[in-house]
Structures are given as structure tokens and as C-alpha cells.
N, C-alpha and C positions, 0 to 999 in steps of 0.2 A: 303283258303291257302294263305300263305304272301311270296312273292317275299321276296325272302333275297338277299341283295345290300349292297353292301361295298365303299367305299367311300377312294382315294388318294387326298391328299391333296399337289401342291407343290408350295412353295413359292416362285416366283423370286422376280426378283430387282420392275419391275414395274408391273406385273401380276400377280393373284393366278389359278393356274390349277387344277381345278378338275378332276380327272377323274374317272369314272363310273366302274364299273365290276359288270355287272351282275353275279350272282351265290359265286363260287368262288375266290377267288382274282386270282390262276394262271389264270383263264382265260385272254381273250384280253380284251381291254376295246373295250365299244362298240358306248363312245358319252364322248365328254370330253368338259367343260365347262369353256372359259377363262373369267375372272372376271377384268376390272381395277377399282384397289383400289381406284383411284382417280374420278373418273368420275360414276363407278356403274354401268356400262356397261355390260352385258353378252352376251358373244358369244358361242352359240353350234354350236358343232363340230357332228355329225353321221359319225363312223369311219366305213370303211368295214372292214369284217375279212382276206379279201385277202389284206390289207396291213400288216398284219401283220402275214400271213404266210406264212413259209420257201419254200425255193426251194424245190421242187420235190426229194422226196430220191432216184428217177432211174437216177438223173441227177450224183448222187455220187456215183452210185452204181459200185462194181468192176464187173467184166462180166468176168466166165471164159470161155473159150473157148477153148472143145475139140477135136482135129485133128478126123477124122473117123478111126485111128488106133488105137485110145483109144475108141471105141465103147463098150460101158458096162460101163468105169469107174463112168460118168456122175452120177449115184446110189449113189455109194461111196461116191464121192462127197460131192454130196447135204448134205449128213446124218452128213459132217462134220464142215460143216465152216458156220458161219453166215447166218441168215436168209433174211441179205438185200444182199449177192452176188449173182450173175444170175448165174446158173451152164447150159453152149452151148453144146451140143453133136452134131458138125458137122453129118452129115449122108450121105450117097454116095446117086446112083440112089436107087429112090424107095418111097421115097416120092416128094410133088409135093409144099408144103406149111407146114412150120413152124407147129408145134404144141406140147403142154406142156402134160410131163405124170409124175405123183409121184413129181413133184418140178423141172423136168428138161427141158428143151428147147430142143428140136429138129430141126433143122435147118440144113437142102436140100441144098447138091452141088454137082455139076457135074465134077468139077478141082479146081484147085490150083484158077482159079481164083473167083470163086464161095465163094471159102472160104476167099479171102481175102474180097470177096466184104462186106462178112458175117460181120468177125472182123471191117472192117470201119465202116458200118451200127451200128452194135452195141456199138463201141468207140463213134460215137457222139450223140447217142442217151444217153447216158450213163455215158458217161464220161470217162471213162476208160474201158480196157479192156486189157487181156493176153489171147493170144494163146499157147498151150500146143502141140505141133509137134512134130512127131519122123522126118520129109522130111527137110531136109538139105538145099534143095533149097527154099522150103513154108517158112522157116524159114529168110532166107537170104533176100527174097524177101518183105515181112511182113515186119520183122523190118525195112529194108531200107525206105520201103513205107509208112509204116505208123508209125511213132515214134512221127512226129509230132503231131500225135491227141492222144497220151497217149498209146496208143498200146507196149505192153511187149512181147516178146517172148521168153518162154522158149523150147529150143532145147534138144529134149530127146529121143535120138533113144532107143528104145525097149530091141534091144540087146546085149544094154548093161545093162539091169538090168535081176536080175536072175528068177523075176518074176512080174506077176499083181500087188503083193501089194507090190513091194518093188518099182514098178513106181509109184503108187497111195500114199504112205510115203512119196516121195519125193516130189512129184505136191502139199502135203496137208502143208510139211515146208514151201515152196515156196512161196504158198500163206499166208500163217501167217507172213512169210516175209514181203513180200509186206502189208498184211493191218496193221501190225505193223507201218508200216511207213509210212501209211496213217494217223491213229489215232496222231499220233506224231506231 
């Protein structure tokens, strides 16, 4: 079986760069070989593949984050928006440690400040993140606190909407909001 190798050629003013790609050319190169035209010199280069890959996609990822009076929306959610957002379903007492079911995050707090500690933790792990509250205070408090690390708050008490899906309609524009204008 023959290795198939593709070959970049580029010319500068005083060097020619080769560079290698194993396989197919989107690949990375993996060794690139500078030549001077004048002297007949070759220097190899063995490139690693972690110089040339990207940041960590949880570093961009949006994080949403659901108050425990949205307890259930988390579902919904998921089924809606991008497959690189993190969808948080605060949870009161009763669990003890984080853990994921169907696509969603479950994530233990005991107060207001359990939950913010939640939202920082996942803002810098992350990069961003919105909290979704009906609590006027979680809310005030949140933003003030942490806006400097990317943290969104949207404030949306309960009742004032006339039901489950007409909160979960609004939390789903909001975020298309926001990664609209992310991609931008």
C-alpha cells in the first residue's frame, strides 16, 4: 500500500518552503523543509499537531443556565439550540454533585449563592454564559457581579407569562439573540 503525500511549494525572496501533508492536503503539515537557493542547505522542520490546533470549543461555548424555577425546561432546551451550547439545570437540595442526563447538566445549589458560584465557575471555564431567573434579587446580584466575565442575565419572572411554553419561546429567541451575535 503507498502512502499518498502531497507536496506545498512556496517561494520567497531568499528561501523555498516545502511543506509536507501527509494524507490529504486539509490536513496539518507535519514536517516542512526550508531549502536556500543559494547555498543548498536543507533544514527540517517536525511540526506537532498541537501547534496547529484550535482552541478548545468549551472555551467558546455559550453555557445556558437554568434558575431551579425552571426545573424541566432544561429538555426543551437541549432539543433546541446548537449542539456546542451547554444547557445548566440549577437543582435545589437533593443532589450532592453535578451530573449529565439526555444532553443536560444538572448542577446542586443550596442559595442564591451556590448559584452564582455555579454561573462564575462555568463563565470561565467557558467563556461565557447567561443565567435565565425569575428571582429579581439572583438577578440584580448576578449581573452586578459578574458581567465582568461575560455573564448575561436574563430576568423573567414566571408570572408573567401565561405558560411553560410561552417562557421556554422566549428563553429560545433570546438565545438565538445572543448567538446571533456571537457568529457576527
Amino acid at each position: 500500500m503507498e502512502k499518498q503525500v502531497s507536496f506545498l511549494i512556496l517561494i520567497l525572496d531568499d528561501k523555498v518552503e516545502i511543506v509536507e501533508y501527509p494524507g490529504r492536503v486539509k490536513t496539518p503539515p507535519s514536517k516542512i523543509l526550508l531549502a536556500e537557493p543559494t547555498t543548498g542547505k536543507v533544514y527540517q522542520y517536525v511540526l506537532k499537531t498541537s501547534e496547529f490546533s484550535q482552541k478548545p470549543k468549551t472555551e467558546h461555548m455559550l453555557v445556558i443556565v437554568l434558575d431551579q424555577m425552571f426545573h424541566g425546561f432544561g429538555k426543551i432546551i437541549r432539543r433546541e439550540v446548537p449542539g456546542d451550547v451547554l444547557v445548566v439545570e440549577i437543582l435545589g437540595r437533593g443532589i450532592k454533585s453535578p451530573y449529565e442526563q439526555e444532553g443536560v447538566l444538572y448542577w446542586p445549589a443550596q442559595d442564591d449563592y451556590d448559584v452564582m458560584k455555579a454561573v462564575e465557575d462555568l463563565a470561565k471555564k467557558h467563556g461565557r454564559a447567561v443565567l435565565f431567573t425569575g428571582d429579581k434579587k439572583l438577578a440584580r446580584q448576578t449581573s452586578m457581579l459578574l458581567s465582568g466575565l461575560g455573564v448575561e442575565v436574563e430576568y423573567m419572572p414566571p408570572n408573567e407569562y401565561p405558560g411553560k411554553e410561552a417562557i421556554v419561546r422566549s428563553m429560545l429567541q433570546k438565545i438565538m439573540l445572543i448567538l446571533g451575535r456571537e457568529s457576527l
